[in-house]
N, C-alpha and C positions, 0 to 999 in steps of 0.2 A: 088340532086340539093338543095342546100342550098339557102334560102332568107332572107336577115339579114338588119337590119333598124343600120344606123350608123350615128352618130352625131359628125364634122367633127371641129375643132379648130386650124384656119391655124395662122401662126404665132408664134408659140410654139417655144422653145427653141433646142427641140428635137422630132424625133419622136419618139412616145408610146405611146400603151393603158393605157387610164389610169382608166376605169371603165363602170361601167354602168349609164345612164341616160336618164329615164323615158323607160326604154324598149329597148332603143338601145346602141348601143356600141359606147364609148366613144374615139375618137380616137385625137391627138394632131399631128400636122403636120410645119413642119418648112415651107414648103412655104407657098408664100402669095397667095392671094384668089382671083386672075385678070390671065385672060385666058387661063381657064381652068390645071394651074400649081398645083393646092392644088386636081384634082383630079388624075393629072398624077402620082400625089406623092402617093396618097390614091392607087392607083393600082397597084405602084410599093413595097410600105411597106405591104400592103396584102401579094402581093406574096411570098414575103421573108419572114414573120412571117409564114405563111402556107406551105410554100417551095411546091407551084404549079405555073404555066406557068399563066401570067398575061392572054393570054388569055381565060382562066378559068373566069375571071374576068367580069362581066359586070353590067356597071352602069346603073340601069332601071329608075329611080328617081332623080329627084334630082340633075341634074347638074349645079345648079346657087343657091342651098340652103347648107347650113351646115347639116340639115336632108338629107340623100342619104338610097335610097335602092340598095343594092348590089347581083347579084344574082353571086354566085360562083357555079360552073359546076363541079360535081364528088366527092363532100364532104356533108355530111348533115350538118345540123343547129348546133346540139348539139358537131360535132365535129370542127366544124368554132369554137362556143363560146369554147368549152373546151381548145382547143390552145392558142386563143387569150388571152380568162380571166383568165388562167389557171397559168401563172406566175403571176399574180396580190398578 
């Protein structure tokens, strides 16, 4: 079980990683950031960058901040981040 600290930029052009910052992963998100759409989007580009079943996915933190913790089920940390930052 993987726990990953992610900092969330809704309104972006496109979705993408685009780095790290301050510890967490940096992520850009085309929706906007009102009722809860910027984390549905956060759950649904997860799973398709990691090619695992959203519900794998859960948000422990952070559901009204652009800091989120995510705990992902059946991957560890360093293979979350290697995927992720790994095309960077």
């Amino acid at each position: 079980m993987a726990r990953l600290r992610v900092h969330v930029v809704p309104n972006a052009k496109i979705n993408k990683v685009v780095g790290e910052h301050g510890g967490a992963i940096k992520i850009k998100l085309r929706a906007q950031a009102v009722e809860g759409k910027a984390n549905a989007a956060l759950h649904c580009f997860l799973a398709d960058q990691l090619n695992i079943s959203q519900r794998a996915i859960i948000l422990e933190h952070g559901q009204r901040s652009r800091d989120k913790v995510i705990r992902i089920d059946g991957m560890t940390e360093e293979d979350v981040r290697s995927r992720l930052l790994g095309a960077l």
